[in-house]
C-alpha positions in Angstrom: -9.1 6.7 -71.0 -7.4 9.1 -68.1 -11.5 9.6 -67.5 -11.7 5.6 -66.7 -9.1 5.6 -64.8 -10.1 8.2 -62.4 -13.2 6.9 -62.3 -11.7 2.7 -61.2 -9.2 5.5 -58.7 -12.3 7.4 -57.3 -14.0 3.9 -56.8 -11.3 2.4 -54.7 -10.7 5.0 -53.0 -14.1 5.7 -51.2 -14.8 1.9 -51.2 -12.8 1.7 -47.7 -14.9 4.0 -46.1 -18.1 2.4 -47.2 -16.4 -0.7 -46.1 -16.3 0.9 -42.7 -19.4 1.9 -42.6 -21.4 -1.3 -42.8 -19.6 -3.0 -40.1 -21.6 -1.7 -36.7 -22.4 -3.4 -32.9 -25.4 -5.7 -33.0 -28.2 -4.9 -31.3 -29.2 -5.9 -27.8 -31.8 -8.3 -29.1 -29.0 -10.2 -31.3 -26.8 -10.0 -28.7 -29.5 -11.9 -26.4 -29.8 -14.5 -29.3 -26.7 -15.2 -29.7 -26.1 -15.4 -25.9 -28.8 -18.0 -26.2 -27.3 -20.0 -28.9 -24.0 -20.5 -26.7 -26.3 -21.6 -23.7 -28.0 -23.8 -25.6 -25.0 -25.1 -28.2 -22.8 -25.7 -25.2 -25.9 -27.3 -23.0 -26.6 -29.6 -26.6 -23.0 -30.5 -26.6 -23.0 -31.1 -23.1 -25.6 -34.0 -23.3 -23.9 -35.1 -26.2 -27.0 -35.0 -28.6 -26.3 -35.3 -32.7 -28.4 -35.5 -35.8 -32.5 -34.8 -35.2 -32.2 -35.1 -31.3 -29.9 -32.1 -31.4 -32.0 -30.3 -34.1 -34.7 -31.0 -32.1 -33.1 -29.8 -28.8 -32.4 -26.9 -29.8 -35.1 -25.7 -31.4 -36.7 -26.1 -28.2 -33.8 -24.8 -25.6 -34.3 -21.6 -28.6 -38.1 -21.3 -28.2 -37.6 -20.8 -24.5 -37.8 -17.4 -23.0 -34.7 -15.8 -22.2 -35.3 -16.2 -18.7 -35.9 -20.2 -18.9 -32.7 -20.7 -21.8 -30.1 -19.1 -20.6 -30.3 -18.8 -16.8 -28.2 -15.9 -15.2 -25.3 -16.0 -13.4 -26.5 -18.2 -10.2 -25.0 -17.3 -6.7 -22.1 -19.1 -5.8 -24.2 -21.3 -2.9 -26.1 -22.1 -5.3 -23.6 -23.8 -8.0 -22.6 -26.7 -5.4 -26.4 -27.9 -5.5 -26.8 -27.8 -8.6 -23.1 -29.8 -9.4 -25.2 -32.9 -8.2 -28.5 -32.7 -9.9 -26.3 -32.3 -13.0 -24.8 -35.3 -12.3 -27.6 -37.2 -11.8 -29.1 -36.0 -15.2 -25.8 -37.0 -16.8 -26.2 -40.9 -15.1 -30.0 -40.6 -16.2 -29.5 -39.7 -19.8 -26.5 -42.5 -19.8 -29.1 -45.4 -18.2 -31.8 -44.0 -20.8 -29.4 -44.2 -23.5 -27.9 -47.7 -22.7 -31.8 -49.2 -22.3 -32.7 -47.4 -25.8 -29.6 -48.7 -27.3 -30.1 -52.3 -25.7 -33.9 -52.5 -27.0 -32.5 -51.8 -30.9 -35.1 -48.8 -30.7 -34.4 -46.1 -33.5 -35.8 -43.0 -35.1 -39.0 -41.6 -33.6 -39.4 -44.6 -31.4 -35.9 -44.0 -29.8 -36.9 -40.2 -29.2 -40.3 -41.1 -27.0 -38.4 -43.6 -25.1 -35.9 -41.1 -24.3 -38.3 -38.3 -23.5 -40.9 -40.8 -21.4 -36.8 -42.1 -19.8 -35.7 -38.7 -19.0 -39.3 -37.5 -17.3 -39.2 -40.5 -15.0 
């Protein structure tokens, strides 16, 4: 019995530092990924995408290089410019939505409008 219960002691006692030991820094290819998940789950929730569209979009916005997903930090001259080409995406995908929405269309028939809509 005092043999079992050194034993259960012994256990917990080394289990912290095993514990410890797991835990370490991801590496710099996860931390690319997951710096590409945030681009792409904050540009998804941006355009306000749900349910296959956004399953859809973001298997694609993942696919993407590195380079082409998650853009680096752009010069600050360059952030006004793009303000209004942003904006006019946003009014695009909001006409495109409203005509899709207006002409009943649904499922995969709602997805080619939108992609033909948003090419235009």
């Amino acid at each position: 019995m005092k043999a079992l219960t050194a034993i259960v002691a012994l256990v917990f006692a080394t289990g912290g530092a095993f514990a410890a030991e797991g835990k370490k820094e991801p590496s710099e290819a996860q931390k690319a990924q997951q710096e590409k998940m945030k681009f792409c789950n904050a540009d998804a929730k941006e355009k306000a995408l749900t349910g296959d569209e956004r399953k859809q979009f973001m298997s694609n916005c993942l696919k993407k290089a590195p380079a082409e997903a998650a853009p680096a930090a752009a010069p600050a001259e360059a952030s006004p410019a793009a303000a209004p080409a942003k904006t006019s995406q946003q009014n695009k995908m909001k006409e495109c939505n409203a005509t899709a929405s207006s002409k009943g269309l649904k499922g995969d028939e709602r997805k080619a409008f939108m992609s033909e809509c948003l090419k235009a």
